[in-house]
LOVO-585623 format. One record per residue: residue in three letters; chain; y, x, z of N, C-alpha, C in turn; residue number from 1. Coordinates in Angstrom, 2 decimals. Each point is the difference from the previous one (the first is absolute). Last residue first. Layout:
N
<tivo ALA A <Y X Z> <Y X Z> <Y X Z> NUM>
...
This chain:
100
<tivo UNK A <5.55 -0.55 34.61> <-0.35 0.11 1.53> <-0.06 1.22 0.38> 100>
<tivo UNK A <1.38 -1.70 -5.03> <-1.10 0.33 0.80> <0.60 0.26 1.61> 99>
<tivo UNK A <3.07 -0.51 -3.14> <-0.92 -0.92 -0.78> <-1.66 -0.08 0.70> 98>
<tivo UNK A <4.79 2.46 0.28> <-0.06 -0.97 1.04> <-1.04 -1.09 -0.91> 97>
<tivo UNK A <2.12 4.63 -1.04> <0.19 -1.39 -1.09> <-0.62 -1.24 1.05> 96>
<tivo UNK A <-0.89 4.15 1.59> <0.66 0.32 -0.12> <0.64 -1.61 -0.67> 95>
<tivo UNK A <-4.84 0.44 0.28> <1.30 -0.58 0.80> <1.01 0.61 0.04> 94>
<tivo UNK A <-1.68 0.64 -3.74> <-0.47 -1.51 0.26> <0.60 -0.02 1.38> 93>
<tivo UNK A <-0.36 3.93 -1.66> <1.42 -0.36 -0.81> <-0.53 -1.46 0.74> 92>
<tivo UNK A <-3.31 2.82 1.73> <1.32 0.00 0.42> <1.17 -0.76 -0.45> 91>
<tivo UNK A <-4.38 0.02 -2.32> <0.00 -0.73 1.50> <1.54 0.45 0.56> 90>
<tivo UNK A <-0.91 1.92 -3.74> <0.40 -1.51 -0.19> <-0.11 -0.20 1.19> 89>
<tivo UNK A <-1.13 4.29 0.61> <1.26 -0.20 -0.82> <0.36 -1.76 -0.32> 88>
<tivo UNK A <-4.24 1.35 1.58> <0.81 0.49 1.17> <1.53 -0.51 -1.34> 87>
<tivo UNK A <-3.15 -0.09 -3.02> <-0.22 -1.09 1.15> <0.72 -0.16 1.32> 86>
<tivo UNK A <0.03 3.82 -3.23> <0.78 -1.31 -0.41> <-0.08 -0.91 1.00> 85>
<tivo UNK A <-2.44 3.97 1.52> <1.82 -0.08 -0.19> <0.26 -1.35 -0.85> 84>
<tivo UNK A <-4.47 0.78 0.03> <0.68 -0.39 1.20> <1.25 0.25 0.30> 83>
<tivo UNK A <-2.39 0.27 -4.42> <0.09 -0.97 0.77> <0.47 -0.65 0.84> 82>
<tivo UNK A <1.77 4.60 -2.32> <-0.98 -0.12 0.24> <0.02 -1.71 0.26> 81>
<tivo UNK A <2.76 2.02 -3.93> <0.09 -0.74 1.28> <-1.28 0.08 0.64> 80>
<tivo UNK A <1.02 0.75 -3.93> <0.28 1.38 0.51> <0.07 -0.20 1.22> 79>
<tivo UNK A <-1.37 -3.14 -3.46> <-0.88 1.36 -0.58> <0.79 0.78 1.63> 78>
<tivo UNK A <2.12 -4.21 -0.39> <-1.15 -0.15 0.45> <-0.92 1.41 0.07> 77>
<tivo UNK A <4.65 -0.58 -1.20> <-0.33 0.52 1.30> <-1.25 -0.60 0.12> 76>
<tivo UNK A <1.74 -1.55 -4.00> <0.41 1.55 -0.13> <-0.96 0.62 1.39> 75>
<tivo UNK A <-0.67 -4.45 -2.77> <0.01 0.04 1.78> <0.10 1.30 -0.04> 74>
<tivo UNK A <0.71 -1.38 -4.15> <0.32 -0.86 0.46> <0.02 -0.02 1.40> 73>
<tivo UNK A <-0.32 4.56 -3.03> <-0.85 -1.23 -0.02> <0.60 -0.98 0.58> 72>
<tivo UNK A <2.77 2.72 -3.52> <-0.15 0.17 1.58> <-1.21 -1.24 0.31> 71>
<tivo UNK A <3.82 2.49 -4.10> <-1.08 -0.67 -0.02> <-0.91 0.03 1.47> 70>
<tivo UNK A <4.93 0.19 -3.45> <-0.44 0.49 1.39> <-1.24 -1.04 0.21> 69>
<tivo UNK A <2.43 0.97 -5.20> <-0.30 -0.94 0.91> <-0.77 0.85 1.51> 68>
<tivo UNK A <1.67 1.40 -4.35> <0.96 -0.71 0.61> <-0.28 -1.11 0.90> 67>
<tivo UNK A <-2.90 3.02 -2.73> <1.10 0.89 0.37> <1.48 -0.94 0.53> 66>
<tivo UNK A <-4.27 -1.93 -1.95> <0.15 0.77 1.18> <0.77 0.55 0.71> 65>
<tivo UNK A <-1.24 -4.52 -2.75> <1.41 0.70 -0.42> <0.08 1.20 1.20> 64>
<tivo UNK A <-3.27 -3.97 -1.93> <-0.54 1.54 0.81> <1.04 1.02 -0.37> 63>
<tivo UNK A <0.36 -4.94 -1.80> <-0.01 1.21 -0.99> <-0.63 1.59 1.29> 62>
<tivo UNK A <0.36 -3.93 2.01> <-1.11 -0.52 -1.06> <0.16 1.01 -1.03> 61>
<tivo UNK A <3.15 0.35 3.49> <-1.32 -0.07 0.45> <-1.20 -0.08 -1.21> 60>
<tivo UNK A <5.01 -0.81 -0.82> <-0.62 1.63 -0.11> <-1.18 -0.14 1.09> 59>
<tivo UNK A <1.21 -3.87 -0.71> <0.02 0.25 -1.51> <-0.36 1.45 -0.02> 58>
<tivo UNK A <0.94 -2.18 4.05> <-1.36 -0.56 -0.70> <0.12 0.73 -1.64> 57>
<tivo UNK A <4.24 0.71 2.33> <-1.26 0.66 0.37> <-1.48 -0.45 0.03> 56>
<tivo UNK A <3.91 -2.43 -1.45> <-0.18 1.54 -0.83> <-1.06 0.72 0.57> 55>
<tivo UNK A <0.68 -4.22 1.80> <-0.59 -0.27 -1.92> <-0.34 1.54 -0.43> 54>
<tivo UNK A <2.50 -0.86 4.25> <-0.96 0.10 0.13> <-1.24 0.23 -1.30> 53>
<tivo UNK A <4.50 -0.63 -0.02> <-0.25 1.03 0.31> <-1.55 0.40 -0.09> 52>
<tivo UNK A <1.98 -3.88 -0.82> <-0.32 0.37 -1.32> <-0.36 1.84 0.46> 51>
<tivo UNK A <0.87 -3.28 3.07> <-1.23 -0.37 -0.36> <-0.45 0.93 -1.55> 50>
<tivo UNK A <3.93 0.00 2.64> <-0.83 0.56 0.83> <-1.32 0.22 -0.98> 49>
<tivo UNK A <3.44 -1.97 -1.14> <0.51 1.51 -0.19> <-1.19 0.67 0.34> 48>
<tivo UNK A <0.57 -4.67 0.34> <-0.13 0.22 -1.45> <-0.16 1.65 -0.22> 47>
<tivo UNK A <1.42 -1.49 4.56> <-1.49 -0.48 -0.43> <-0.30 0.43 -1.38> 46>
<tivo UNK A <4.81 0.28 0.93> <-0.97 0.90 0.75> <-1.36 -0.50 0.29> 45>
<tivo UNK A <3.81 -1.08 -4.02> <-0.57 -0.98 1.08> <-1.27 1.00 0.21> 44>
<tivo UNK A <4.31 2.10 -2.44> <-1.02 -0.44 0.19> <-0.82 -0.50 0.98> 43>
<tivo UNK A <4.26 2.71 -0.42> <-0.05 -1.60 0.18> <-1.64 -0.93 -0.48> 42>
<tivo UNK A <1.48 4.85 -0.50> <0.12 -0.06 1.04> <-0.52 -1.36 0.46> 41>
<tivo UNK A <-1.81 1.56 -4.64> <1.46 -0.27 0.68> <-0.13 -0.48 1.55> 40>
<tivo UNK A <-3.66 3.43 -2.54> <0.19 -1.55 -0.28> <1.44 -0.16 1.05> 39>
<tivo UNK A <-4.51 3.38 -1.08> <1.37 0.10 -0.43> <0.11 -1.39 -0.02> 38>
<tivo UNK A <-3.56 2.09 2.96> <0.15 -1.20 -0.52> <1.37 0.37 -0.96> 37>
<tivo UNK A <-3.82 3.28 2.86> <1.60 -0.44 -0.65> <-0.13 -0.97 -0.64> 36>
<tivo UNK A <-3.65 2.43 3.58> <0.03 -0.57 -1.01> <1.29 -0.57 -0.34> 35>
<tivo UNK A <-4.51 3.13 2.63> <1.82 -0.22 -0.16> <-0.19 -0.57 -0.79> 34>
<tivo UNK A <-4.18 -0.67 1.93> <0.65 0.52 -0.87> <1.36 -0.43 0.37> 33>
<tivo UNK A <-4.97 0.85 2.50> <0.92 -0.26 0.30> <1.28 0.51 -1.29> 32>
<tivo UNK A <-5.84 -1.44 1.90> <0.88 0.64 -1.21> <1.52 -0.55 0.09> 31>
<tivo UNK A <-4.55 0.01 3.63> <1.38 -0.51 -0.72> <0.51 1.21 -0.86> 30>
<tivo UNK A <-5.45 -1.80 1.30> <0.79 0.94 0.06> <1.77 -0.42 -0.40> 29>
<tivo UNK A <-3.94 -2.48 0.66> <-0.53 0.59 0.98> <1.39 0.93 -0.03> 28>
<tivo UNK A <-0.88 -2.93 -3.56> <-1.12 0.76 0.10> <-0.14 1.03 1.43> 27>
<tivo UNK A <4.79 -1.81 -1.24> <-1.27 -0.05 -1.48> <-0.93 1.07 0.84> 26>
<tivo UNK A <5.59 -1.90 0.53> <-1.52 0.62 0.61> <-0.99 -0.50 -0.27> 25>
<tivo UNK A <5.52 1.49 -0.67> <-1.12 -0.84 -0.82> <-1.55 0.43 0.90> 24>
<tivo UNK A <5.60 0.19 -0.23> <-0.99 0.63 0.55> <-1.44 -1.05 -0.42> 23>
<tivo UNK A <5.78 1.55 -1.12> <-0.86 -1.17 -0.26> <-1.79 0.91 0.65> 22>
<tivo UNK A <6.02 1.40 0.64> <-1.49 -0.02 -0.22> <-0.81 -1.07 0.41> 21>
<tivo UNK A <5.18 0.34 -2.66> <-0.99 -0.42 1.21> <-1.48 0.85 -0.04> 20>
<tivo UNK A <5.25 -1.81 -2.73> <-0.71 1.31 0.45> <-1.02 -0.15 1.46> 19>
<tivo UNK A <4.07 -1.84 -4.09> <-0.71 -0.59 1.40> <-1.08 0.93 0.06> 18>
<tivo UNK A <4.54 1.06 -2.74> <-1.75 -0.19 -0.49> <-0.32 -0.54 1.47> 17>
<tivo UNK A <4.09 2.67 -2.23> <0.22 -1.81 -0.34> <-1.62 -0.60 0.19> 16>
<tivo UNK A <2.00 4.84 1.02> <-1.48 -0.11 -0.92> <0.24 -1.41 -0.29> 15>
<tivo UNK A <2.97 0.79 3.27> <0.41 1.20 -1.13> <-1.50 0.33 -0.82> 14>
<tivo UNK A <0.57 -3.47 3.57> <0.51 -0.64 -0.90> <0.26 1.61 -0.91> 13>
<tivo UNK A <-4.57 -2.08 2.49> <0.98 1.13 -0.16> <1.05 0.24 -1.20> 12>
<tivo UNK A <-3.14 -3.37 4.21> <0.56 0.05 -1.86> <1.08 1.43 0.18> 11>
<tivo UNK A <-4.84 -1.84 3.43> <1.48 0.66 -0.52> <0.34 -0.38 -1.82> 10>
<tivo UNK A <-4.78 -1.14 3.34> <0.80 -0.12 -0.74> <1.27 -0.09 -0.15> 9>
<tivo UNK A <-4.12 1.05 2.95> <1.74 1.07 -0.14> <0.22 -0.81 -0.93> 8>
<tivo UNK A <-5.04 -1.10 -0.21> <1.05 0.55 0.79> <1.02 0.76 -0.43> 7>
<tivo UNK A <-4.60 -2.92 -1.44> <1.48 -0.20 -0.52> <0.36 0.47 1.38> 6>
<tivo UNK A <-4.99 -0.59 -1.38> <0.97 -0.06 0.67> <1.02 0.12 -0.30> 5>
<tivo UNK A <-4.99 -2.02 -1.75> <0.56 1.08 0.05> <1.63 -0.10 1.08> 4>
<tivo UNK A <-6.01 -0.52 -1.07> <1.31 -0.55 0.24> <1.02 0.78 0.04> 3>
<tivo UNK A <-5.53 -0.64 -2.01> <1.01 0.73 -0.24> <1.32 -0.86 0.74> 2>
<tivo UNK A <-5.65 0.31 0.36> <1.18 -0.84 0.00> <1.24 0.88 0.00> 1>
């Protein structure tokens, strides 16, 4: 199952371009693309978003390497022993007042 994300979306008015990274996760792993929109300031910010997003499905499906940051989905699982995560959530939980 392939989903994908939309963060930072900025417009940068000395490029005239909306500008974002789009993140995509496929297979366990995220693929993360910069991506420019050229288009007028005044463009309806959903329309901006969505076409952002368009671009980086487009360089996913072309395997656009050299511009994309590539990372498994649970980074700290491989480096994390068991019992530190477990000690570790258990704390953020009560700390966050969700556990006793």
């Amino acid at each position: 199952m392939q989903t994908t994300q939309i963060q930072n979306v900025t417009y940068n008015p000395a490029s005239r371009a909306f500008e974002a990274r789009v993140s995509i996760t496929e297979d366990g792993e995220i693929f993360t693309y910069p991506c420019a929109l050229r288009a007028p300031m005044d463009m309806d910010s959903t329309l901006a978003a969505r076409r952002l997003v368009e671009l980086a499905l487009r360089r996913h499906a072309r395997d656009a390497r050299p511009t994309v940051s590539r990372r498994p989905e649970n980074v700290f699982a491989a480096h994390i022993p068991d019992e530190v995560a477990h000690a570790t959530d258990a704390l953020w939980q009560r700390m966050l007042g969700h556990a006793a």
